[in-house]
Every structure is written in structure tokens, then in C-alpha cells.
C-alpha positions as CSV (number, residue, x, y, z in Angstrom):
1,X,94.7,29.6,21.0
2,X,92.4,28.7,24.0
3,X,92.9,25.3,25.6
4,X,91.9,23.5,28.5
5,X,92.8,20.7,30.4
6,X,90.3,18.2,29.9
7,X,89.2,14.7,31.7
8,X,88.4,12.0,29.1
9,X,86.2,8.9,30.1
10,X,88.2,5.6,28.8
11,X,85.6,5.6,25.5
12,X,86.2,6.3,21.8
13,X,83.5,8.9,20.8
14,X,84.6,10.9,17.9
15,X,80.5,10.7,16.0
16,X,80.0,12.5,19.4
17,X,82.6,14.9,20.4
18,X,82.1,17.9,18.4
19,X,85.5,19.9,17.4
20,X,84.4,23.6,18.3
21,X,86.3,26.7,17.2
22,X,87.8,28.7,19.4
23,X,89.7,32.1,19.1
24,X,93.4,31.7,18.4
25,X,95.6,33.7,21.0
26,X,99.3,34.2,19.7
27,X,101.7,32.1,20.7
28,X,105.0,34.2,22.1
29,X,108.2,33.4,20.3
30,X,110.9,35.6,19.1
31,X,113.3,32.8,17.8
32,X,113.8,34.4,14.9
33,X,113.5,37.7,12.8
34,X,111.9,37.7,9.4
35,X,111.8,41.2,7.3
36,X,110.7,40.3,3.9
37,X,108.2,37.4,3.0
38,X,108.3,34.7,0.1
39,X,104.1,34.3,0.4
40,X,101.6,35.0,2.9
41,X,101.1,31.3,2.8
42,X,103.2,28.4,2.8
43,X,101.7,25.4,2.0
44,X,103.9,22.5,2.5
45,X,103.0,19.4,-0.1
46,X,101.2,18.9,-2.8
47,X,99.0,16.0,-2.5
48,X,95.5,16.5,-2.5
49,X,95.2,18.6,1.0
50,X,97.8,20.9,-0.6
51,X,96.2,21.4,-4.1
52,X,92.7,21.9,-2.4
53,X,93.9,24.2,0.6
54,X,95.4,26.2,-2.1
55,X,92.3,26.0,-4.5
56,X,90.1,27.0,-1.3
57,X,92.5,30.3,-0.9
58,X,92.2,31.1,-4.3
59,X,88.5,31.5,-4.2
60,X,88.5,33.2,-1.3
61,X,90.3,35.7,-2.9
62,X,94.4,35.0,-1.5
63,X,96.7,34.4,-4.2
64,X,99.7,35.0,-2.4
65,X,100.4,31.4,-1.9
66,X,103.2,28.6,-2.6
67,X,103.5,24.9,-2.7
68,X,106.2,23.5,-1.9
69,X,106.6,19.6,-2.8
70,X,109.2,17.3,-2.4
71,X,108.9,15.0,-5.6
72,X,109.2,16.8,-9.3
73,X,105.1,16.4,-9.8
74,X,102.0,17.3,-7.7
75,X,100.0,14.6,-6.3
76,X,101.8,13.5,-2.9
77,X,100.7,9.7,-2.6
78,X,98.6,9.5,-5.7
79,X,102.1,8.3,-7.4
80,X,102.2,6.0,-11.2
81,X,104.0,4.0,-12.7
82,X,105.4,2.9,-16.1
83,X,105.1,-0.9,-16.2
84,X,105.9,-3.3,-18.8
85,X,108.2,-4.5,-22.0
86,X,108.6,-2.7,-25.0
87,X,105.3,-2.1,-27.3
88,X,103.4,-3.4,-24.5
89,X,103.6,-0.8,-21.7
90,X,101.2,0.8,-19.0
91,X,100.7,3.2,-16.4
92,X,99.9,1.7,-13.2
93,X,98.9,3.0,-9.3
94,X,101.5,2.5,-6.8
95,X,99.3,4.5,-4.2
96,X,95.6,5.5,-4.3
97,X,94.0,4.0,-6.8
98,X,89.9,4.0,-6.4
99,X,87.2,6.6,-6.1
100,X,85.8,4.6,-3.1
101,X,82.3,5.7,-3.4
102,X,80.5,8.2,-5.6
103,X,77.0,9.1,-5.2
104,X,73.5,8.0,-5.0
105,X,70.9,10.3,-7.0
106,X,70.9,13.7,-5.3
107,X,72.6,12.7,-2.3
108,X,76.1,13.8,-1.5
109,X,79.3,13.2,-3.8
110,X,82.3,12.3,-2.9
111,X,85.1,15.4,-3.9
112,X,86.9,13.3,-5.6
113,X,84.3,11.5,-8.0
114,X,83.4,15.2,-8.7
115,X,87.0,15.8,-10.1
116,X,87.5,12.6,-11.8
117,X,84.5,13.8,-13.8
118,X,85.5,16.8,-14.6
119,X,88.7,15.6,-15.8
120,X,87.3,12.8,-17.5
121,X,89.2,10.6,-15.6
122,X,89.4,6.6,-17.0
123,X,87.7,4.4,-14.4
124,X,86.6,0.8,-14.4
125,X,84.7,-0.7,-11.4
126,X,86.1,-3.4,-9.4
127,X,83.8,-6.1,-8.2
128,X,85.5,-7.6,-4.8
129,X,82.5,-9.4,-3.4
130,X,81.2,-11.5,-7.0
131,X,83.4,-14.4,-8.2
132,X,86.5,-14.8,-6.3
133,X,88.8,-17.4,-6.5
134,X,90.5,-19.5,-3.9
135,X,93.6,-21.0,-3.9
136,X,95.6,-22.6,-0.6
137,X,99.4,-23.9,0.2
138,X,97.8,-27.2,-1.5
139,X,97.1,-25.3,-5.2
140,X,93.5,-24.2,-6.3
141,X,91.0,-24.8,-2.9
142,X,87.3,-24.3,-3.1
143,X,86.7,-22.2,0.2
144,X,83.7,-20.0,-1.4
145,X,81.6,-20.4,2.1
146,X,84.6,-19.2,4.2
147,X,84.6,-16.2,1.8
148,X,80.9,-15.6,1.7
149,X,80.8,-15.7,6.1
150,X,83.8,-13.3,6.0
151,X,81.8,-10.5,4.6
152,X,79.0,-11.4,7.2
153,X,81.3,-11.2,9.5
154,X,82.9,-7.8,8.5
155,X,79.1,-6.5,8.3
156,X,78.3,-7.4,11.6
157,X,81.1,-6.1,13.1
158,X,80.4,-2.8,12.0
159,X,76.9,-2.9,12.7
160,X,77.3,-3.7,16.2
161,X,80.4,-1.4,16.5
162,X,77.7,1.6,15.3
163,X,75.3,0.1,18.3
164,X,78.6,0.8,21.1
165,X,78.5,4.4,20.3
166,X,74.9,5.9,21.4
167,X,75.4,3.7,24.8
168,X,78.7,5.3,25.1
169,X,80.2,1.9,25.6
170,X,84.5,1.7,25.3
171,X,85.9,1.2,22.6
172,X,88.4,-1.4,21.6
173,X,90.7,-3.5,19.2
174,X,88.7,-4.4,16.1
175,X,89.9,-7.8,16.8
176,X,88.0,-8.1,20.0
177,X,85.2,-7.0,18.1
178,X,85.7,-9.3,15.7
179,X,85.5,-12.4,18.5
180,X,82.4,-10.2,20.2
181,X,80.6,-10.8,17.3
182,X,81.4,-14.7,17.3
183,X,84.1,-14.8,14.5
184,X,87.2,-16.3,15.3
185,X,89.2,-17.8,12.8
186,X,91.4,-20.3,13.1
187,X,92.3,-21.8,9.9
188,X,94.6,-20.5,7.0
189,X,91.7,-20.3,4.9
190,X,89.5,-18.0,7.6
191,X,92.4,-15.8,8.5
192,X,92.5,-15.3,4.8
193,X,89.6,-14.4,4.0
194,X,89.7,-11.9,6.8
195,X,92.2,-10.6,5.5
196,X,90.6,-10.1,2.5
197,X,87.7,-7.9,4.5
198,X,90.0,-6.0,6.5
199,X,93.4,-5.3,6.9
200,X,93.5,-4.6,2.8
201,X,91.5,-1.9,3.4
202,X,92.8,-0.6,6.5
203,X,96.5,-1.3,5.8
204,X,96.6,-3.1,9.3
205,X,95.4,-6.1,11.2
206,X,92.5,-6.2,13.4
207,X,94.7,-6.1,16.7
208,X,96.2,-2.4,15.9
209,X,92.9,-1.2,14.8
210,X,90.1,0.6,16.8
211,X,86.8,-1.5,16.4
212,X,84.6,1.6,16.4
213,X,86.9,3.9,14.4
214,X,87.4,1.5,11.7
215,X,83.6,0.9,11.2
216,X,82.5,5.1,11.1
217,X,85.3,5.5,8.9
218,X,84.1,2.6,6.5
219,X,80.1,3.4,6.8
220,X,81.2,7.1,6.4
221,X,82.4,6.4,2.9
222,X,80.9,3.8,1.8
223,X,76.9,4.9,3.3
224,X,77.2,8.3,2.8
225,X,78.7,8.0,-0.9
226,X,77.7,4.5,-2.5
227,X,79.0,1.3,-2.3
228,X,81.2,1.8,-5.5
229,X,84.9,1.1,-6.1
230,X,86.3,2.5,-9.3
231,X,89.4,1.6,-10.2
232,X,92.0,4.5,-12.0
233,X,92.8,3.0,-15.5
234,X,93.5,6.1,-16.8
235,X,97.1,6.4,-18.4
236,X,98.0,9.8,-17.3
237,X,97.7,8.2,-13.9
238,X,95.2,9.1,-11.2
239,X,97.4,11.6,-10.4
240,X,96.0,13.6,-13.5
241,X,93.2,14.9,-11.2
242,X,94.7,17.1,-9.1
243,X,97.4,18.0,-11.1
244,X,94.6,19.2,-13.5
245,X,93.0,20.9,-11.0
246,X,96.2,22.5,-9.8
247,X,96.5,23.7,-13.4
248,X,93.7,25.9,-13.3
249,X,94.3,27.9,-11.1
250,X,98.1,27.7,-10.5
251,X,100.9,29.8,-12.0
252,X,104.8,28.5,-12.2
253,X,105.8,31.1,-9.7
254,X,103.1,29.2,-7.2
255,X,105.0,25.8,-7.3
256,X,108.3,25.3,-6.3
257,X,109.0,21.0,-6.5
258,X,111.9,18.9,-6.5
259,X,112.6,21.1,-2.7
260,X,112.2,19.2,0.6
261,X,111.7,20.5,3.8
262,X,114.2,20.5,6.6
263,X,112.8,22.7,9.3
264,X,109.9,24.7,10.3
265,X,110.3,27.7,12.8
266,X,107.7,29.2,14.2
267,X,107.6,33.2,15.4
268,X,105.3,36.0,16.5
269,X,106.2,37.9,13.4
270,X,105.5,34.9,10.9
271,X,107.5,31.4,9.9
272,X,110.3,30.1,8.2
273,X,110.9,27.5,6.1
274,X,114.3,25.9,5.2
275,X,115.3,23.6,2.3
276,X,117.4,20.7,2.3
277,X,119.8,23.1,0.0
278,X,119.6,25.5,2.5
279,X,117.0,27.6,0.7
280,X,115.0,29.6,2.9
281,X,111.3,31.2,2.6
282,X,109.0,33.0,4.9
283,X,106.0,33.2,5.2
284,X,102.7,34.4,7.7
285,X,101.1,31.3,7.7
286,X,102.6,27.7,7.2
287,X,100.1,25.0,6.3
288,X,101.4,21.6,6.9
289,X,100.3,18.6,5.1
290,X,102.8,15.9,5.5
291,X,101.8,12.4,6.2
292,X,101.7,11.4,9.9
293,X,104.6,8.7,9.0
294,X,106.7,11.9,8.4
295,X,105.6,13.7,11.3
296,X,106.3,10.8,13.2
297,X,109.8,9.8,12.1
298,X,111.1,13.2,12.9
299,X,112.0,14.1,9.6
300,X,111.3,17.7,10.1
301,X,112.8,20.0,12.4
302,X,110.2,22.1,14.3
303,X,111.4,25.0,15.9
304,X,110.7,25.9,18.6
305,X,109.7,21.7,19.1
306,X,106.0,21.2,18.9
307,X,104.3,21.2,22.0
308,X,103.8,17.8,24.3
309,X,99.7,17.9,23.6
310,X,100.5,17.7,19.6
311,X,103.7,15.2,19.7
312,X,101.1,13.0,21.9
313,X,98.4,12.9,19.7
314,X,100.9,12.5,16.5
315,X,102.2,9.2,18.3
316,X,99.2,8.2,19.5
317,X,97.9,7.2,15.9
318,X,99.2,4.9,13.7
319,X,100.6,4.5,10.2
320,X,99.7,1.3,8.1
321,X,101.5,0.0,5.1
322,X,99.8,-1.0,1.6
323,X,101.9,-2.2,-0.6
324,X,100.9,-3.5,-4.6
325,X,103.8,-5.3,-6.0
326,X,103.1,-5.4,-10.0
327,X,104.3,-8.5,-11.9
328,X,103.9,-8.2,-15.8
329,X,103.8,-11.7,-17.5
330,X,104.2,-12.0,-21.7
331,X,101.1,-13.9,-21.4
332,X,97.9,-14.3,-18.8
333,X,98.3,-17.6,-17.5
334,X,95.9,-17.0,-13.9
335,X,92.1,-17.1,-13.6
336,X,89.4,-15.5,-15.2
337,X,88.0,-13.6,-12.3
338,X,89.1,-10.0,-11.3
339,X,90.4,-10.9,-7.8
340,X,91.7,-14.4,-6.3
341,X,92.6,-15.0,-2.5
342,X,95.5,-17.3,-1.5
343,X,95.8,-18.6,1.7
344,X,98.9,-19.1,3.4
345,X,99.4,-20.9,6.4
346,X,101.3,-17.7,7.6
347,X,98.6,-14.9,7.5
348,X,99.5,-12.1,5.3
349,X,101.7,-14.0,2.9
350,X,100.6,-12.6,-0.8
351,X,97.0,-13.4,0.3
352,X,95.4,-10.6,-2.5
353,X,96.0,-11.3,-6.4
354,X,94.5,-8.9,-8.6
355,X,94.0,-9.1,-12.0
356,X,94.5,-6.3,-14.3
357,X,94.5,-8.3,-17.6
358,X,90.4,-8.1,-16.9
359,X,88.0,-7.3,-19.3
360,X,86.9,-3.2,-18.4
361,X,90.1,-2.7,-16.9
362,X,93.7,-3.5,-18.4
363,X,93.2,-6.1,-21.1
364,X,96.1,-7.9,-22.8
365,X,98.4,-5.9,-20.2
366,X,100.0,-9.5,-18.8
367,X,100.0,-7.7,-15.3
368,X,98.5,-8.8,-12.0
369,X,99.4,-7.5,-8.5
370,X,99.4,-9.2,-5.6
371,X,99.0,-7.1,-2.1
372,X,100.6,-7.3,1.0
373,X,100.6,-4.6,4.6
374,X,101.5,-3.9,7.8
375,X,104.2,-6.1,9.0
376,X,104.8,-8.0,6.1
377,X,105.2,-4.9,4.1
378,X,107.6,-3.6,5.9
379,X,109.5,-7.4,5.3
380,X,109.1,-7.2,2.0
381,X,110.5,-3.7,1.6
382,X,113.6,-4.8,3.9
383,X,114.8,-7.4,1.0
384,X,116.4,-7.2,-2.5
385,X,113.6,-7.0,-5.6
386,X,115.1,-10.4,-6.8
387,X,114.2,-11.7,-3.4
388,X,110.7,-10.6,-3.3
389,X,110.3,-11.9,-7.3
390,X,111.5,-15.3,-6.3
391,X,108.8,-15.5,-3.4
392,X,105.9,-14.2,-5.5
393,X,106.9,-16.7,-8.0
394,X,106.8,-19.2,-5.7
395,X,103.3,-18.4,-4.3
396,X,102.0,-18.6,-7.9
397,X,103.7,-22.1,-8.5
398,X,102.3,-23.3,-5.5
399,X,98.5,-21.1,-6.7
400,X,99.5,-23.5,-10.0
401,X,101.1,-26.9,-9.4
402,X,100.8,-27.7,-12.8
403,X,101.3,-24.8,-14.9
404,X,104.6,-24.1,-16.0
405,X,104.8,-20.2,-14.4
406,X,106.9,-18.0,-17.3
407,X,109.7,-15.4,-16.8
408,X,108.5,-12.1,-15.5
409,X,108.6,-9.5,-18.3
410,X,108.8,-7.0,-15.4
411,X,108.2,-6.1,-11.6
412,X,107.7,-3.2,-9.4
413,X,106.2,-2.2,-5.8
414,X,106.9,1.2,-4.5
415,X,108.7,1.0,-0.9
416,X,106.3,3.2,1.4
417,X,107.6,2.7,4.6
418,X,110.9,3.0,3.6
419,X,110.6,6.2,1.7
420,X,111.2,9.6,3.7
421,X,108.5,11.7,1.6
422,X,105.8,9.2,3.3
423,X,107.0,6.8,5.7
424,X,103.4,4.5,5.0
425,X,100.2,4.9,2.7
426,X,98.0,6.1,5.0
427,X,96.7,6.8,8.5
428,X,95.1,3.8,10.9
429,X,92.8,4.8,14.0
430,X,94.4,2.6,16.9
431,X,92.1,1.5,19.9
432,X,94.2,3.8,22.0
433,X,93.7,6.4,20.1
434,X,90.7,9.0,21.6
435,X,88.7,11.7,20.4
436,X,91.1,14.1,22.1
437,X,94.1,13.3,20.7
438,X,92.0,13.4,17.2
439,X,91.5,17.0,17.8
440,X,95.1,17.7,19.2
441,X,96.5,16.0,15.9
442,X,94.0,18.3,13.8
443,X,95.1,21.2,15.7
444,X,96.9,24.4,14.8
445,X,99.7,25.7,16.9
446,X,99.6,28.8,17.8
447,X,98.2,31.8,15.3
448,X,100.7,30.9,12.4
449,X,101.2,26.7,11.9
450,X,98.4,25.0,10.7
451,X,97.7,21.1,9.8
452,X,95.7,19.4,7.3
453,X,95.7,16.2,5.7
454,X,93.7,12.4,5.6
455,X,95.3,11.8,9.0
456,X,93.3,14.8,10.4
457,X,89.7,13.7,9.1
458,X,88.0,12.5,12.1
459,X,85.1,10.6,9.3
460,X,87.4,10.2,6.4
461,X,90.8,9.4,7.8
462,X,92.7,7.1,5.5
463,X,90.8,7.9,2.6
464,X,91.8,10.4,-0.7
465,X,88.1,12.6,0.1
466,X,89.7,12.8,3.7
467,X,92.3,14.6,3.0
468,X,90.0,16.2,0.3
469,X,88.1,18.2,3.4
470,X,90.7,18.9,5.4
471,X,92.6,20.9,2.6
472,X,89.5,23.1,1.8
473,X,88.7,23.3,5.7
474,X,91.7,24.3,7.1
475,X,92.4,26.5,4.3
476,X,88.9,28.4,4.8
477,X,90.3,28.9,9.2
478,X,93.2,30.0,7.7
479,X,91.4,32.8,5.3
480,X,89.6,33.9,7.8
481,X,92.9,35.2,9.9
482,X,94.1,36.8,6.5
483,X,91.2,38.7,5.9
484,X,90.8,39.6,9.4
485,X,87.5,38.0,10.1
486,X,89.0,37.0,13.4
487,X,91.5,34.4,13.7
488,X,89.6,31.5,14.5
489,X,91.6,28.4,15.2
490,X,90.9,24.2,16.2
491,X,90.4,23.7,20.1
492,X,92.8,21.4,21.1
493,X,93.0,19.5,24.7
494,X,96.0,20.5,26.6
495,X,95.8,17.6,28.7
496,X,93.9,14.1,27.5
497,X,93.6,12.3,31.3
498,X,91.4,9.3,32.2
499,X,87.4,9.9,34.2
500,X,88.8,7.5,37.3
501,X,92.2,7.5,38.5
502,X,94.2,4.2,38.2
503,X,93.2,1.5,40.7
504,X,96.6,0.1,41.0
505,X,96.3,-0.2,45.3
């Protein structure tokens, strides 16, 4: 693969920067010797980058393909759950959970509004910006104009983050952005209601977030598609998408779950791939599609190591945390809107309540889920379940001084961080983070490891249609080395340096 060693001005330009191919030049190694292969491709997790890449192989006419997937079902982060007492139970999102934008007449549709149709997916449409109510440390708080200025505020941050990139102006934390713009809250009830705007959609506070970044990656979605969230009610789970897509094209031989991945070697005459039982396949192509939190933690061996441009750009970018913590009550006892906000005089406490016993969406279920990320995600996941139920229950007794708050008939949340197969929910663009190492984390090494997943989406990272292209994109490079087309590969930057040297005299 050609490189080169590139000198990067201190700006964030990724609408700019264009992500050429170049021709893939074989990378050396003799680390191992493989005679007989398992597949000609290896594709390693079966979320949606997996099922697509190996839906986009199969129309091009390469069947010689296997997934290979941790958990004992297809769908990687797209994971359910069964929630509830007996006669009175329902499936429920732990991860994704929304089409997050659809389409607008004959304009583009997002990939996956296109499969929830055709697999007549369940969907009811959340409204997050009608009636929301407010509640404080004091009980219920009227703070409807804080609420209403947030979304101003979230607009114009965006808008002017869109006006930085044409003048090729640096980027910077969306929190500087934020005060820029002239919003700089202060109060329980403002930080709240930013919260609200932001960090539950970007799994991460304003401070570890690139300002310009954070508003393509929104206006991609949400301008380009619609402005539509559509909530997964659907009690095969969301999950029923791609695993329904998967079925159609996908034989039992093609799927080998319940088998995690240990180590990944790398060689001139093709790759191999060891189990944790000690299982191992080979393979002339190895499409990777773990989640950057697994890349990150080292829980794969890469033989030979990866090289210093890739570990770089795959430490460079960030992980956030979303985590939905599911309380099912025998009765609804909370307030007649779809959403609430709570604010805390610690920012982040339980600030997002979410009714799912809401007319279009889960009626009579009992269940409401309050939302926390980042940090406090990764607080909550550090204590017992009873300890997290008593401080949930005691943010809804302080939400409801005098209402006498009943016994949970059940509880879950689904520890992200903590788990191995993910380590996070999804990918965050930090201000550090430039254009360079974007292509350096999208990058294949050498002719025979390739990556793919929503971490790799330059537009769409963080988002379910993000990791949506990838799949189908990386799979179509990686078709064209099978067939012989020439082995085109992704540019990557073998060294990302600054325009000016340090002034440190």
C-alpha cells in the first residue's frame, strides 16, 4: 500500500480532505505458514458492518466467506432484552434503538430505514423537542424556557461550526464552541438541558467532543435523511433487521458464533485467526469490524503488532458510553409526556427519563428508562444493580415528593464499558482528533487486513447507517483484490505532523 508522510495544518477538515485510493503494495511477512484455507474471507463480527460486508460479497459474486461473532446471535450492538414480570413482559433495546432519519420524497434513504421496511420492522416516532417535562433536586420545576434556548443553542452551534469549515478555521472542543456561540450555562437546570441536546446523543460531554465533527456528523444524518427518530418497538428486537437480512443470503456453514477472537496474524501468503478455544481458521483476507473500544483495550492480539500510523489513529479517537437503565413498575405512576428532564445539581445524574408506557410506543408496559454516559456510565457500571436501583429510586422520590414511588417489578442496563465484546456504544470524534488519523483508522494494512465499521465513517461515525457504508464499502475494495481488478486499497498517512513547528523557544 502507498503512503506518504504528510504535513497536517492544526485544522479539522474531514468535509474537505478527500480519502483517495491508492494501489495496495504487499506488505512482507513470513510469520507464519498457511496450506489450506477455512474461507477466502474472514469477516470478524456480526453487527451490521459484518452482515453488509458479507451481503456486498455475495452480490459481487464471492461466497466463500465466514462470520465469525462472539455472542450466540448476529447483530453486534443492536442487543434486546426481555423485561418484565410474568404475563406482562417485553422486549426492550439495550443498544441502538432508532432509525435516526429516513427520507424526504425522492431524496436519499437512510440503509437502515430501507431494511426496517423491508422487514416490516415495528417503529414508533419519538418526539424529543414537543412537551417535555422538568423536574429539579426540589420535585417538579417549570424550566420550559431553559429547554426551548437549549435547542437554539445546539442549532447555532452547529450552524456556525458548518461556517469554520470553508474558511478553513481550527477546529476545537464543542464546549468552546458552545461558549463561542454565547451559551454558557451555569445552573443545574441549563447544564441539564444541555445535556439533553448533546452528550445523549453523542455519548460524551462537550469538552471530549470536536465542535466541527460533532455538527457534520449530526447535519449529515439528520439533513441529508430527515429529521425523524423512530423508535424500535418491535418484539423480535431491532436486531431482527439484520439478522433477517443475514438470513437471505446466509447458510449455517457461513456463521460460526458463540467463538471469540484471540489473535489476528498477518502473512504474505494469507491470515490466521485463532479462537479463544484455540480453534484456528485461515483465510486470504481478514475484514475486521470490532468496535474501536476493542481495538483500543488490546483485547486482540495482532501479529505481527499493527503498525504505529494505525495504533495512533485508533487512540487518537474516542469511545463514549450510553447507557439505558430499564425500570419496570406494576403501574405508571410518572407523567404523561414521552420524555421528562431532571436536573441535578451534579450534571449527568439520571438527567433523561423516557417513557415507554406512551401511547404509539409500549402501552401498559410499566417501564421507563432513565439514561446516563460518559463518566457517569462508567460509575454506574462500577456498582452492584441493587446500588444503582436504590439511586434511581431515589431520583424519582425526589422527581415525586409526594407520591408514594412502588417496588420495582424489574430492572436492567447492559454494562457497555465493562463488556469485552464492546468496551462502549459507540465512537466520539475528539477535537484532537484530525482528518489524517480518520483515514489511518479507516485504513487497511497491508494487501490482506482490512477495517470497517461506524468508527471508520468519516460523515456517519457513531451512527447504525455508518457502519452500514462502511461494511458494503470496504467489502466492494476487498472484491476488487479477489477478482483481480487490481487490489486497490485506503491511502493512509504514515506520518500526521503539524504545518509550523512548536514555538516552545
Amino acid at each position: 500500500m502507498l503512503h506518504w508522510t504528510y504535513t497536517s495544518p492544526l485544522i479539522l477538515l474531514a468535509l474537505c480532505v478527500r480519502s483517495s485510493a491508492y494501489p495496495v503494495v504487499p506488505i512482507e511477512q513470513n510469520v507464519l505458514s498457511i496450506e489450506a484455507k477455512d474461507a477466502r474471507v474472514l469477516i470478524l463480527g456480526g453487527g451490521v458492518a459484518g452482515v453488509i460486508a458479507a451481503r456486498t460479497l455475495h452480490e459481487q459474486g464471492i461466497d466463500d466467506i465466514m462470520i465469525i461473532e462472539a455472542r450466540s446471535e448476529l447483530g453486534g450492538r443492536m442487543m434486546s432484552h426481555e423485561l418484565g414480570g410474568e404475563g406482562n413482559r417485553w422486549t426492550v433495546e439495550l443498544g441502538a434503538n432508532w432509525v435516526q432519519g429516513t427520507q424526504v420524497g425522492g431524496g436519499p434513504a437512510n440503509p437502515i430505514w430501507t431494511l426496517a421496511k423491508k422487514h416490516n420492522i415495528m417503529l414508533g416516532t419519538s418526539d424529543f423537542f414537543g412537551r417535555v417535562e422538568t423536574y429539579d433536586y426540589s420535585g417538579p420545576a417549570d424550566f420550559q424556557d431553559v429547554f426551548q434556548e437549549s435547542i437554539k443553542h445546539f442549532d447555532r452551534l452547529t450552524s456556525l461550526a458548518g461556517a469554520r469549515v470553508p474558511q478553513r478555521l481550527v477546529d476545537m472542543t464543542a464546549r468552546s464552541g458552545y461558549s463561542l456561540s454565547g451559551a454558557r450555562p451555569n445552573t443545574p437546570h441549563e447544564m441539564a438541558a444541555e445535556y439533553y441536546q448533546f452528550d445523549w446523543e453523542f455519548g460524551a460531554t462537550p469538552e471530549e467532543t470536536s465542535w466541527l465533527a460533532s455538527a457534520w456528523a449530526h447535519n449529515h444524518t439528520f439533513r441529508t435523511f430527515s429529521h425523524d427518530n423512530l423508535l424500535s418497538i418491535d418484539q423480535r428486537g431491532f436486531k431482527a433487521l439484520i439478522k433477517r437480512e443475514a438470513d437471505e443470503f446466509l447458510n449455517k456453514g457461513q456463521v460460526l458464533l458463540d467463538s471469540t477472537v484471540v489473535s489476528i496474524e498477518r502473512a504474505k501468503q494469507g491470515m490466521m485467526v485463532t479462537l479463544a478455544d484455540h480453534t484456528k481458521l485461515a483465510a486470504d483476507y481478514v475484514l475486521c469490524t470490532f468496535s474501536l473500544g476493542v481495538l483500543q483495550h488490546d483485547d486482540v492480539r495482532f501479529v505481527p503488532p499493527l503498525p504505529e500510523w494505525k495504533q495512533e489513529a485508533i487512540h487518537s479517537m474516542a469511545m463514549g458510553t450510553y447507557t439505558k437503565i430499564f425500570i419496570q413498575f406494576p403501574y405508571k405512576f410518572w407523567f404523561n409526556s414521552e420524555m421528562a428532564l431532571y436536573a441535578d445539581h451534579e450534571r449527568g445524574r439520571y438527567p433523561i427519563w423516557h417513557s415507554l408506557d406512551h401511547p404509539g410506543l409500549l402501552p401498559g408496559s410499566g417501564i421507563i428508562v432513565t439514561t446516563v454516559t460518559g463518566d457517569f456510565s462508567r460509575r454506574v457500571e462500577s456498582m452492584t444493580d441493587a446500588a444503582v436501583q436504590q439511586e434511581v429510586l431515589s431520583v424519582l422520590t425526589t422527581m415525586y415528593p409526594n407520591v408514594t414511588i412502588p417496588d420495582p417489578v424489574d430492572f436492567h442496563f447492559q454494562k457497555w464499558y465493562s463488556d469485552p465484546l464492546f468496551r462502549g456504544s459507540y465512537s466520539n470524534w475528539p477535537a484532537n482528533f484530525l482528518s489524517e488519523h480518520q483515514v489511518n483508522l479507516r485504513a487497511n494494512v497491508g494487501e490482506r487486513l482490512w477495517f470497517a465499521g461506524e468508527a471508520t465513517s468519516k460523515k456517519h461515525f457513531g451512527y447504525l447507517h455508518g457502519a452500514f457504508s462502511e461494511g458494503h464499502d470496504i467489502a466492494m475494495m476487498i472484491a476488487g483484490c479477489i477478482r483481480g481488478d487490481g487490489c486497490v486499497g485506503v491511502e493512509h498517512v504514515d506520518r500526521v505532523r503539524n504545518a509550523l513547528p512548536y514555538d516552545i523557544a
